[in-house]
PyMOL Python script that loads the backbone (N, CA, C, O; Angstrom):
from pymol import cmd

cmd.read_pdbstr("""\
ATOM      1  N   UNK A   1      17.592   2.668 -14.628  1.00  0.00           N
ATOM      2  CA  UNK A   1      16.274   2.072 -14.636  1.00  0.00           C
ATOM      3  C   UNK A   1      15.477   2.507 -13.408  1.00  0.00           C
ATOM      4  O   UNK A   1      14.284   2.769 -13.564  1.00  0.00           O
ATOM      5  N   UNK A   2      16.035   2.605 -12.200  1.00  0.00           N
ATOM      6  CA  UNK A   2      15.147   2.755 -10.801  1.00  0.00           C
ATOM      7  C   UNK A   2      15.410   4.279 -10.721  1.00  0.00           C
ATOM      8  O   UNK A   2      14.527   4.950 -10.186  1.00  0.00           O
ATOM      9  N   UNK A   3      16.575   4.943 -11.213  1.00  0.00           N
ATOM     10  CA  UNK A   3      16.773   6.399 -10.795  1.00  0.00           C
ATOM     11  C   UNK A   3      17.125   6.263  -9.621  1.00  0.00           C
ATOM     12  O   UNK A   3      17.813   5.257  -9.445  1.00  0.00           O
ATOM     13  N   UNK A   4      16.799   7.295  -8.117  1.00  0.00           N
ATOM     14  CA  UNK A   4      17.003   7.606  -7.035  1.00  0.00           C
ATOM     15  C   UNK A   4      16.291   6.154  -6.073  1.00  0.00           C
ATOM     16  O   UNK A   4      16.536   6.087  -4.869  1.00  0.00           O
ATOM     17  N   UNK A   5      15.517   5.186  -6.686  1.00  0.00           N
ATOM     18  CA  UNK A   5      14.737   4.694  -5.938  1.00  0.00           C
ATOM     19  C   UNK A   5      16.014   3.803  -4.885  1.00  0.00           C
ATOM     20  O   UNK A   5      17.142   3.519  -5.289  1.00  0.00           O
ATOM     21  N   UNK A   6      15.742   3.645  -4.188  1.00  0.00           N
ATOM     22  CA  UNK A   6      16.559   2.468  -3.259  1.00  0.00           C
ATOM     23  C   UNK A   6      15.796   0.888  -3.160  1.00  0.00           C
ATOM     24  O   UNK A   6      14.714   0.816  -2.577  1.00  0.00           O
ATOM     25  N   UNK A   7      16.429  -0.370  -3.765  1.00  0.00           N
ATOM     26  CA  UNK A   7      15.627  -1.298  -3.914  1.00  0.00           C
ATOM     27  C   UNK A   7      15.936  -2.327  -2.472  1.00  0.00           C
ATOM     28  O   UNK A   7      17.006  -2.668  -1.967  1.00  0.00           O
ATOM     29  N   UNK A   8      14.846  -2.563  -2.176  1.00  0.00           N
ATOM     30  CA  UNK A   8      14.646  -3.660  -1.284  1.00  0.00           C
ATOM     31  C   UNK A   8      15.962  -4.618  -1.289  1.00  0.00           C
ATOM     32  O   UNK A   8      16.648  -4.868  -2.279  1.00  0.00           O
ATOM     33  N   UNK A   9      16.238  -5.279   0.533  1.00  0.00           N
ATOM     34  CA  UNK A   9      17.009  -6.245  -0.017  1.00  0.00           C
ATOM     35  C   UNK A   9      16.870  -7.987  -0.565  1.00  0.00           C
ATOM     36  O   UNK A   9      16.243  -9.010  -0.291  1.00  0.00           O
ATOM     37  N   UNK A  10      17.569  -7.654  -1.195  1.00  0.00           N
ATOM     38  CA  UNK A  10      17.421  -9.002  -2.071  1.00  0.00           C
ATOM     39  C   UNK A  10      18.347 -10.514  -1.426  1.00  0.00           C
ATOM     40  O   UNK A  10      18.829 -11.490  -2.002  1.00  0.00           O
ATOM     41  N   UNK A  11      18.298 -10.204  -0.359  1.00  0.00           N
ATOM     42  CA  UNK A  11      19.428 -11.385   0.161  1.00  0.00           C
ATOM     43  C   UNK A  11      18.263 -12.674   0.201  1.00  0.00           C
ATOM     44  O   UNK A  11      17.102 -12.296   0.044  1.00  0.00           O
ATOM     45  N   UNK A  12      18.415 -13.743   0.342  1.00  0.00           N
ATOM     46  CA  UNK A  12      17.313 -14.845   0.346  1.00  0.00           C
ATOM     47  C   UNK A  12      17.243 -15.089   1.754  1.00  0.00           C
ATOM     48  O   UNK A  12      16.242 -15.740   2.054  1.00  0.00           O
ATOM     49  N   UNK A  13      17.998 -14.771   2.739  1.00  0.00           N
ATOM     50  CA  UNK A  13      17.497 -14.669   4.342  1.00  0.00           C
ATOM     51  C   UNK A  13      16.248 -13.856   4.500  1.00  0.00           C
ATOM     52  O   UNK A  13      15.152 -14.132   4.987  1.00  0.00           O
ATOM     53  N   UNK A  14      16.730 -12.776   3.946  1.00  0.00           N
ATOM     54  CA  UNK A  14      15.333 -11.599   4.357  1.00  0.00           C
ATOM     55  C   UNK A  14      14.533 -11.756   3.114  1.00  0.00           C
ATOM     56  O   UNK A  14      13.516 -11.123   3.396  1.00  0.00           O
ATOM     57  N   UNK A  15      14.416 -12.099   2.213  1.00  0.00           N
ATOM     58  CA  UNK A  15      13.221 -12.670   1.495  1.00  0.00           C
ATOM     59  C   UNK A  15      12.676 -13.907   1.840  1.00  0.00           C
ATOM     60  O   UNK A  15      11.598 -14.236   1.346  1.00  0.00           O
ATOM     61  N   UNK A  16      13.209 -14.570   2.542  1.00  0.00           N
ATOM     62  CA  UNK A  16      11.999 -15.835   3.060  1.00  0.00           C
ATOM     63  C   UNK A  16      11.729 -15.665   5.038  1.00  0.00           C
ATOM     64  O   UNK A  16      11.121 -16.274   5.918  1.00  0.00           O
ATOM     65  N   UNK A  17      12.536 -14.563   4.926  1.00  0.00           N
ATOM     66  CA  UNK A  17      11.698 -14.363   6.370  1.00  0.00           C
ATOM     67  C   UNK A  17      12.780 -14.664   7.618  1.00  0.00           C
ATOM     68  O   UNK A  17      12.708 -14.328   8.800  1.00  0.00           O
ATOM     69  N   UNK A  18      13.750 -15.382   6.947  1.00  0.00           N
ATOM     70  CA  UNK A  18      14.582 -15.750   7.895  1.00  0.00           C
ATOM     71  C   UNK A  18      15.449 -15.029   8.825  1.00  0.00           C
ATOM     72  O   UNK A  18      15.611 -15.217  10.031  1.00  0.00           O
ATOM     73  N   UNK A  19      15.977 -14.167   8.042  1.00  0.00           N
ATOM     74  CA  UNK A  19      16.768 -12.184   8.689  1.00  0.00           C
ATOM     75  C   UNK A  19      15.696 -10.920   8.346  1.00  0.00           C
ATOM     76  O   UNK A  19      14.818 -10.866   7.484  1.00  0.00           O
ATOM     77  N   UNK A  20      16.019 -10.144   9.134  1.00  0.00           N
ATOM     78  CA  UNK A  20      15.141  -8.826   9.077  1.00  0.00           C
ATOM     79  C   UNK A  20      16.517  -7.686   8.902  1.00  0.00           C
ATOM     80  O   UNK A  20      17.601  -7.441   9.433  1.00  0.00           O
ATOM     81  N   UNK A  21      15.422  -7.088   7.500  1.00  0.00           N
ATOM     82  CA  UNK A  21      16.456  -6.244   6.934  1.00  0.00           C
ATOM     83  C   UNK A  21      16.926  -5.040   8.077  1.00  0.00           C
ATOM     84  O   UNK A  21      16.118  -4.982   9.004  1.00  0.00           O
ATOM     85  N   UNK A  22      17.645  -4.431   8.152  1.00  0.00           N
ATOM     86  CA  UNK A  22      18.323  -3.582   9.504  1.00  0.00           C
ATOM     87  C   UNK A  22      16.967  -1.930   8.924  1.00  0.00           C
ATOM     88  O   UNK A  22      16.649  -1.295   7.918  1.00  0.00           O
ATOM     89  N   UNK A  23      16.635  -2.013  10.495  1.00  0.00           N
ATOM     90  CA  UNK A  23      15.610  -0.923  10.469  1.00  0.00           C
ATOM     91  C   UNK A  23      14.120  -1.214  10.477  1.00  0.00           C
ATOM     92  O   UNK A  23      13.305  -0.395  10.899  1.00  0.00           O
ATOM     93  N   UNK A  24      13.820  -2.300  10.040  1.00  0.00           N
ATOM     94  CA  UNK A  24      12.645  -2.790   9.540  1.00  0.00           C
ATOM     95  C   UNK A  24      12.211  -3.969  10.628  1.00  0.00           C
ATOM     96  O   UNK A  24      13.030  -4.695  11.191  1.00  0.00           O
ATOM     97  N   UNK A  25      10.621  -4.029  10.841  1.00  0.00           N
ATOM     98  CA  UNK A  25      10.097  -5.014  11.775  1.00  0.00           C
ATOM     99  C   UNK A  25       9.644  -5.822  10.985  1.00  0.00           C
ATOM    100  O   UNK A  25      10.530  -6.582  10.593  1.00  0.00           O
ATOM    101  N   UNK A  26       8.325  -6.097  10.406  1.00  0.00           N
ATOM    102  CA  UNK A  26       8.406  -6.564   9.679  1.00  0.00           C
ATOM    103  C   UNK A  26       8.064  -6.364   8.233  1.00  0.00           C
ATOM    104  O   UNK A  26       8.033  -5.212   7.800  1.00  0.00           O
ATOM    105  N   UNK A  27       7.767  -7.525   7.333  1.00  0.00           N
ATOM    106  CA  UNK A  27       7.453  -7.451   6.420  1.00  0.00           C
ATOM    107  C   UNK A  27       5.982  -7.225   5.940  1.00  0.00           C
ATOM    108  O   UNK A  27       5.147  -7.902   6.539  1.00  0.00           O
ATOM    109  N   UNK A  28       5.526  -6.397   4.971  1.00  0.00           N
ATOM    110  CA  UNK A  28       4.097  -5.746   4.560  1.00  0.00           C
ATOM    111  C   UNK A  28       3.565  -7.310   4.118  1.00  0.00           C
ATOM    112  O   UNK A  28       2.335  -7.276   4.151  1.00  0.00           O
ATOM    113  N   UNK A  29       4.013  -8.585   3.741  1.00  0.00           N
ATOM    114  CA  UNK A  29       3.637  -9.376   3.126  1.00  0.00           C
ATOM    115  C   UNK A  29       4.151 -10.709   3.719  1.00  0.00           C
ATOM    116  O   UNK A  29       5.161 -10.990   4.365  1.00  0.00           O
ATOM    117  N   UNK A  30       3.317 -11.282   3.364  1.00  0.00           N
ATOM    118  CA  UNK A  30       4.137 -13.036   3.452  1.00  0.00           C
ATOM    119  C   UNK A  30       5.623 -13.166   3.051  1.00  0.00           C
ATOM    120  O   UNK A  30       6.128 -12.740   2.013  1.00  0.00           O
ATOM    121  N   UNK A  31       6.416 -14.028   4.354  1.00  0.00           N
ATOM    122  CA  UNK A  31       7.546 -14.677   3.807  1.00  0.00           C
ATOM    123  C   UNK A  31       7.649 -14.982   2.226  1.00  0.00           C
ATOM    124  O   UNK A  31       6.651 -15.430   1.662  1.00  0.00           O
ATOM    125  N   UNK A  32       8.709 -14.773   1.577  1.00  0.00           N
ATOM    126  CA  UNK A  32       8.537 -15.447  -0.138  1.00  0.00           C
ATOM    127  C   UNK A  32       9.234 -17.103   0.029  1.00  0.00           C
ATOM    128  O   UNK A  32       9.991 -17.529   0.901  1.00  0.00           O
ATOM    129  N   UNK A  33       8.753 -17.670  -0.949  1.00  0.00           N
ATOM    130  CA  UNK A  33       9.211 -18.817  -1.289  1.00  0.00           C
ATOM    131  C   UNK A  33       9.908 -19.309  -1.929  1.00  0.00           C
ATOM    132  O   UNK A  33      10.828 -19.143  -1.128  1.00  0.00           O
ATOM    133  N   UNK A  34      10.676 -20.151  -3.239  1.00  0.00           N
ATOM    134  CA  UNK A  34      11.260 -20.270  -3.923  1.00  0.00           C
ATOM    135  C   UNK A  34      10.174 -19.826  -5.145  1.00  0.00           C
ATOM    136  O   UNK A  34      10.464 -19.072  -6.074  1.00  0.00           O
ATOM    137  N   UNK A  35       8.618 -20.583  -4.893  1.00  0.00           N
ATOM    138  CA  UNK A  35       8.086 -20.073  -6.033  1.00  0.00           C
ATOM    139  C   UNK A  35       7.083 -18.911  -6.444  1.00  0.00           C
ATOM    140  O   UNK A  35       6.357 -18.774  -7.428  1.00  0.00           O
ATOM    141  N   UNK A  36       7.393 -17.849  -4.924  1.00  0.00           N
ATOM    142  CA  UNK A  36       6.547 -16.517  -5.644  1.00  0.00           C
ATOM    143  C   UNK A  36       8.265 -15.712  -5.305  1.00  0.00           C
ATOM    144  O   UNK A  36       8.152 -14.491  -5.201  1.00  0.00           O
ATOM    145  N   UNK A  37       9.470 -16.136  -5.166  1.00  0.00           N
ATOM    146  CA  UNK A  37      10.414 -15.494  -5.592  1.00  0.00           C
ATOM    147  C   UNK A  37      10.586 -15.296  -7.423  1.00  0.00           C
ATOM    148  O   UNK A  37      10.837 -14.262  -8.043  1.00  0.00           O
ATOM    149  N   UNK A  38      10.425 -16.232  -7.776  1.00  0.00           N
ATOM    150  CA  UNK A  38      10.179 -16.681  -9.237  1.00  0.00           C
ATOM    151  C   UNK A  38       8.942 -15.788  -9.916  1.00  0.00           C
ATOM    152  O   UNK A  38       9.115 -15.279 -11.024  1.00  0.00           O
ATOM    153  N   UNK A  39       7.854 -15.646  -9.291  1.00  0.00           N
ATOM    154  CA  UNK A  39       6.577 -15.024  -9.970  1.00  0.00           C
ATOM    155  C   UNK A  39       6.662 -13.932  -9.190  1.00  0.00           C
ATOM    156  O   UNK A  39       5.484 -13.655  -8.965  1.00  0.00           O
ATOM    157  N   UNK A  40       7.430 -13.035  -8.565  1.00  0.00           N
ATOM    158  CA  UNK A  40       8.133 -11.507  -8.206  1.00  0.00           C
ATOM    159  C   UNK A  40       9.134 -11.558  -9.555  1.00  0.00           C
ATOM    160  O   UNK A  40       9.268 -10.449 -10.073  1.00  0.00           O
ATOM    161  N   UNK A  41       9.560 -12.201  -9.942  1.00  0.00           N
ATOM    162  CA  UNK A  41      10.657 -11.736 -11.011  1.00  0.00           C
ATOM    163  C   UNK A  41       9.911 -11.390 -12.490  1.00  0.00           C
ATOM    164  O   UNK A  41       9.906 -10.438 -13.270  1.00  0.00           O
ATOM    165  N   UNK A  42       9.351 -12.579 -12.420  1.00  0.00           N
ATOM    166  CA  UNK A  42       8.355 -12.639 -14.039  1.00  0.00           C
ATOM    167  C   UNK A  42       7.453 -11.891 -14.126  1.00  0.00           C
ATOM    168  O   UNK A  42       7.236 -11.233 -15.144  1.00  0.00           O
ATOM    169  N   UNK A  43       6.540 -11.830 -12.765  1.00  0.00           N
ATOM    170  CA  UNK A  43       5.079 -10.951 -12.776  1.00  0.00           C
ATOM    171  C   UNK A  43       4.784 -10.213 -12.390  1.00  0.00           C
ATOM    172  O   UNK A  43       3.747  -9.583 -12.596  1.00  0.00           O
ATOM    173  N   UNK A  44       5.837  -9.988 -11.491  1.00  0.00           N
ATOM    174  CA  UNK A  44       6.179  -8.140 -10.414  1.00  0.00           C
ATOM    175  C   UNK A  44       4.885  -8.383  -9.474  1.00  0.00           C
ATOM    176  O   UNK A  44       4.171  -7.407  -9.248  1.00  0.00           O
ATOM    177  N   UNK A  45       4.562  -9.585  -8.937  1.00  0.00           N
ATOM    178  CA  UNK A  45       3.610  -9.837  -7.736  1.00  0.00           C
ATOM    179  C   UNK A  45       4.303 -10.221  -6.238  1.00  0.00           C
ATOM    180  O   UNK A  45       5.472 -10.583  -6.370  1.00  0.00           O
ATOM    181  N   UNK A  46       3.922 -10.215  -5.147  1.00  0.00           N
ATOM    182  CA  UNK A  46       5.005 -10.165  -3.818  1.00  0.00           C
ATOM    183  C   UNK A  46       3.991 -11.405  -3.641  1.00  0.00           C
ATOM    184  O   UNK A  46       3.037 -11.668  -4.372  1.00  0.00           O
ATOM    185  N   UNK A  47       4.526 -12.267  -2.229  1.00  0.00           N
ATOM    186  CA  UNK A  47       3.969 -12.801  -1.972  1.00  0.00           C
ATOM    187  C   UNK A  47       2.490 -13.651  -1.521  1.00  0.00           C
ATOM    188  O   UNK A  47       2.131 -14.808  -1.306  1.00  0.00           O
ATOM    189  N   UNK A  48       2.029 -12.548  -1.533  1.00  0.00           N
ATOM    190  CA  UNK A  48       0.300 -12.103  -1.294  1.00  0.00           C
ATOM    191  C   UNK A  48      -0.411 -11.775  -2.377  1.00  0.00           C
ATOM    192  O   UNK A  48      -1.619 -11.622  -2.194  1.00  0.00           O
ATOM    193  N   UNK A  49       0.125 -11.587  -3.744  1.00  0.00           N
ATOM    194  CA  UNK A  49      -0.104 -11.402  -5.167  1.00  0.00           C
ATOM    195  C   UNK A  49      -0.605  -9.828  -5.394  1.00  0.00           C
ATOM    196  O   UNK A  49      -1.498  -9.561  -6.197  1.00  0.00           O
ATOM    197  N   UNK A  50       0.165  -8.683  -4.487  1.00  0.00           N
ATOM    198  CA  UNK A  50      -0.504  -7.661  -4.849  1.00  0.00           C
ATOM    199  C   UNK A  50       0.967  -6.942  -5.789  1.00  0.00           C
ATOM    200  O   UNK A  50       2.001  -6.687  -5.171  1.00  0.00           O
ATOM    201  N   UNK A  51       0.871  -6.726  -7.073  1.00  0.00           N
ATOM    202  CA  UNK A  51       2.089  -5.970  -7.388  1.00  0.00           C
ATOM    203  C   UNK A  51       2.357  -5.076  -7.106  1.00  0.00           C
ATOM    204  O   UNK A  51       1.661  -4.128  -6.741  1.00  0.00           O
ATOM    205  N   UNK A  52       4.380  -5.260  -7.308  1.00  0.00           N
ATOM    206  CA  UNK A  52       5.333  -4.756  -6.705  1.00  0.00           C
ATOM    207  C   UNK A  52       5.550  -3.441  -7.518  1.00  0.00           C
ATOM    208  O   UNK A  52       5.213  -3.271  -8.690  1.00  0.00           O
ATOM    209  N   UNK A  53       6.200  -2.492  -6.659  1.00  0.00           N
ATOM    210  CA  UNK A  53       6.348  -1.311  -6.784  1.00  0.00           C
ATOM    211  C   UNK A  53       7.215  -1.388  -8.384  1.00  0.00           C
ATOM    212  O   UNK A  53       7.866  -2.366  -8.752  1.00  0.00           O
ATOM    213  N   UNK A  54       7.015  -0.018  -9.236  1.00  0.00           N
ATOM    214  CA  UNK A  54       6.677   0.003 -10.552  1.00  0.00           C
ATOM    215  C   UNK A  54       8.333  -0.286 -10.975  1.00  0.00           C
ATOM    216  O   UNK A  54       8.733  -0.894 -11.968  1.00  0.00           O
ATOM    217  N   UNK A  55       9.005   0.238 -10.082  1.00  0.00           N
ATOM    218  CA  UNK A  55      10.930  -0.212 -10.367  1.00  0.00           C
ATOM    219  C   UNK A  55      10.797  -1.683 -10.210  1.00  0.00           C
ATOM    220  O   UNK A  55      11.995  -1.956 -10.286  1.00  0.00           O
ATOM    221  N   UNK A  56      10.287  -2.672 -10.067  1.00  0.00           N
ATOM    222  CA  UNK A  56      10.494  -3.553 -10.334  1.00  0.00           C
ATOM    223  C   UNK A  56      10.519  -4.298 -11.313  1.00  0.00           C
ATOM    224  O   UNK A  56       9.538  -5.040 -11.260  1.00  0.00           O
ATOM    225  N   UNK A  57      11.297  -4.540 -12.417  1.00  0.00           N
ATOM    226  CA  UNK A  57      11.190  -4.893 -13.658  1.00  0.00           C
ATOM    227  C   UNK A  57      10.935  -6.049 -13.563  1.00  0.00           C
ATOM    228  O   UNK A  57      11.273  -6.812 -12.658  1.00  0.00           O
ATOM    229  N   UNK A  58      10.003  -6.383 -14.965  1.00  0.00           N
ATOM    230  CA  UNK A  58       9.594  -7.964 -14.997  1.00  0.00           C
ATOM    231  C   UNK A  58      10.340  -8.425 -16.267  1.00  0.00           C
ATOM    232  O   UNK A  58      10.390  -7.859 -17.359  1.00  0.00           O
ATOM    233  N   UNK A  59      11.013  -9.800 -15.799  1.00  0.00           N
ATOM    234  CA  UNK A  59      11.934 -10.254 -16.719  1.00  0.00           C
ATOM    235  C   UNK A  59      11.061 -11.716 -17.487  1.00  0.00           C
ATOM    236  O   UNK A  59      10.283 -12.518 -16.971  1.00  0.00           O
ATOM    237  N   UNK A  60      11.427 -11.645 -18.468  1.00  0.00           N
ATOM    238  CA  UNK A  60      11.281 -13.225 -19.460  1.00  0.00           C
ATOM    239  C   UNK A  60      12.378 -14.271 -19.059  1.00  0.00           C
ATOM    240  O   UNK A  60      13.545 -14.281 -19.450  1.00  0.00           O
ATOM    241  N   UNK A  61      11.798 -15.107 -18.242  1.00  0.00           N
ATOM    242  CA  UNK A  61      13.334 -15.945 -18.357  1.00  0.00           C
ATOM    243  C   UNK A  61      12.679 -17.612 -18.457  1.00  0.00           C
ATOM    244  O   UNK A  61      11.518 -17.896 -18.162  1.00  0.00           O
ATOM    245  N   UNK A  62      13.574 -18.458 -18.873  1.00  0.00           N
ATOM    246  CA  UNK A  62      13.437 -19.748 -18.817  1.00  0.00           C
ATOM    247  C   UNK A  62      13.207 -20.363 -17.495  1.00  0.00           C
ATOM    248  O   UNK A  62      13.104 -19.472 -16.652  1.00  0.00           O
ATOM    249  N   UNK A  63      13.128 -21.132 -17.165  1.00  0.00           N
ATOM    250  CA  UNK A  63      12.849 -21.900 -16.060  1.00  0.00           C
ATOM    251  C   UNK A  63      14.382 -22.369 -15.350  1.00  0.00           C
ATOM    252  O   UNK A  63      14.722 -22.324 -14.168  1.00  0.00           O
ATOM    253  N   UNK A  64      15.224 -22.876 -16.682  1.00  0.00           N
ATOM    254  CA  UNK A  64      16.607 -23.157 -16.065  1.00  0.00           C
ATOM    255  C   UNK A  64      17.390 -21.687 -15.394  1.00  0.00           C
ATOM    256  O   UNK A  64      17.973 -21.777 -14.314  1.00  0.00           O
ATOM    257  N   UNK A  65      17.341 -20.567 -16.029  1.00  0.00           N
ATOM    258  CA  UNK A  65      18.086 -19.203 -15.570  1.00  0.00           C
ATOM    259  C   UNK A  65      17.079 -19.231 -14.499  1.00  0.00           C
ATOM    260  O   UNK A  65      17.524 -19.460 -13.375  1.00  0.00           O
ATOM    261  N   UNK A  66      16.054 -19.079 -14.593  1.00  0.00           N
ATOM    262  CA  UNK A  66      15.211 -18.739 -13.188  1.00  0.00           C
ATOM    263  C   UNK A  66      16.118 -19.821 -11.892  1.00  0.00           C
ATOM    264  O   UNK A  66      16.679 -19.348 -10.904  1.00  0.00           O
ATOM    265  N   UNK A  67      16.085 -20.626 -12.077  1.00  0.00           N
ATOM    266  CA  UNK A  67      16.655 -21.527 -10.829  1.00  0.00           C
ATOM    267  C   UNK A  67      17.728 -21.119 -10.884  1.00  0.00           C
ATOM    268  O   UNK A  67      18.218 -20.697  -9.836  1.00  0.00           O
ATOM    269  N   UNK A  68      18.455 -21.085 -12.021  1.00  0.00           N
ATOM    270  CA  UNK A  68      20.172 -20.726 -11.482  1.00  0.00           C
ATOM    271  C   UNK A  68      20.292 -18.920 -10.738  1.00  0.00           C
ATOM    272  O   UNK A  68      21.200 -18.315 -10.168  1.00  0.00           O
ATOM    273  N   UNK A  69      18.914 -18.575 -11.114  1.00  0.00           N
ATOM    274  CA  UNK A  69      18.800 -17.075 -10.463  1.00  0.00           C
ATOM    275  C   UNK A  69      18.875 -17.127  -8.946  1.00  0.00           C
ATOM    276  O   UNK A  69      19.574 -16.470  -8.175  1.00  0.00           O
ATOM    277  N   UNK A  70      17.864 -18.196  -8.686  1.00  0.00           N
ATOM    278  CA  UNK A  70      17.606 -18.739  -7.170  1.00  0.00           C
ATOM    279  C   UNK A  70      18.583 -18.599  -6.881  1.00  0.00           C
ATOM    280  O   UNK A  70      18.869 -17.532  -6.338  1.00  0.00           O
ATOM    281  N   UNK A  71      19.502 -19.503  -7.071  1.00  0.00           N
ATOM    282  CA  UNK A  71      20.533 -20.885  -6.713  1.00  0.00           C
ATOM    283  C   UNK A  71      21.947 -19.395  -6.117  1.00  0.00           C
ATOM    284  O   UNK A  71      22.822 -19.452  -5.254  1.00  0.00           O
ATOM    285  N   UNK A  72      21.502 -18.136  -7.176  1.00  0.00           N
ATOM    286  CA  UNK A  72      22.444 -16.930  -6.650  1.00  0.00           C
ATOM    287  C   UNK A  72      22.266 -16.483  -5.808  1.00  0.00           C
ATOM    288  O   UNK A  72      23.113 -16.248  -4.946  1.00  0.00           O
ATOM    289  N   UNK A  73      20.518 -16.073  -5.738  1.00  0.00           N
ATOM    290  CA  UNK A  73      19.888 -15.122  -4.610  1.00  0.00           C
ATOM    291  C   UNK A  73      20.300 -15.982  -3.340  1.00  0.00           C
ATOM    292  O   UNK A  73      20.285 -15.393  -2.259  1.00  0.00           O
ATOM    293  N   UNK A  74      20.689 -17.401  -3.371  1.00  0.00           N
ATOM    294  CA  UNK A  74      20.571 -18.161  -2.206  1.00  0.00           C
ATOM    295  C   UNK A  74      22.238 -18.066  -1.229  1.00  0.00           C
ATOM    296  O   UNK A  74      22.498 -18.389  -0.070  1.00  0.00           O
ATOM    297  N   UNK A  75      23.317 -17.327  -2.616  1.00  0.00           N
ATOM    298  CA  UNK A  75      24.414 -17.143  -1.951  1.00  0.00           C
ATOM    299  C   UNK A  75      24.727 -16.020  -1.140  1.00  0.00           C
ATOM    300  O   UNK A  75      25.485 -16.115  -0.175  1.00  0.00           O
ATOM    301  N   UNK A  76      24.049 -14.710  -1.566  1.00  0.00           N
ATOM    302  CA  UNK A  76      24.041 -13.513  -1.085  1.00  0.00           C
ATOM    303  C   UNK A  76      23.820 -13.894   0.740  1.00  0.00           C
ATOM    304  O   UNK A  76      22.929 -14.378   1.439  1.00  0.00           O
ATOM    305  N   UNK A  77      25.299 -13.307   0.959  1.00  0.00           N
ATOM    306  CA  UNK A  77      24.994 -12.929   2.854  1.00  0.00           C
ATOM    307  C   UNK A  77      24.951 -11.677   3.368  1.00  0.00           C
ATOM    308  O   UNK A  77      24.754 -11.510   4.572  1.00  0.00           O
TER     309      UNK A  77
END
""", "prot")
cmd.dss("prot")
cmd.show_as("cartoon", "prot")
cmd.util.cbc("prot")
cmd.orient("prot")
């Protein structure tokens, strides 16, 4: 699906701002939240609502998988 692309990390430290991914100062955008983590998944928008680069697939999901999506992104260390 992404080919060669290399995707951002997805840990929920460095998506809400809390760790900085190794190499990187900061982020092009606002900290994410629980709920534009959610509308990055569905609507391929980042925190600031400008959409995300075109490898980012936008998924259909329920509201319950969406949280239990969270509830994963939140274990990643």
């Amino acid at each position: 699906m992404m080919g060669t692309a290399i995707p951002s990390d997805i840990r929920y430290a460095v998506l809400t701002g809390k760790e900085r991914p190794e190499g990187e100062e900061k982020m092009d955008h606002p900290p994410y939240t629980d709920t534009t983590i959610k509308q990055a998944i569905t609507q391929g928008l980042d925190p600031a609502g400008e959409p995300l680069d075109w490898t980012m697939p936008r998924w259909q999901m329920t509201d319950p998988d969406l949280g239990d999506l969270l509830a994963y992104l939140k274990t990643l260390r």
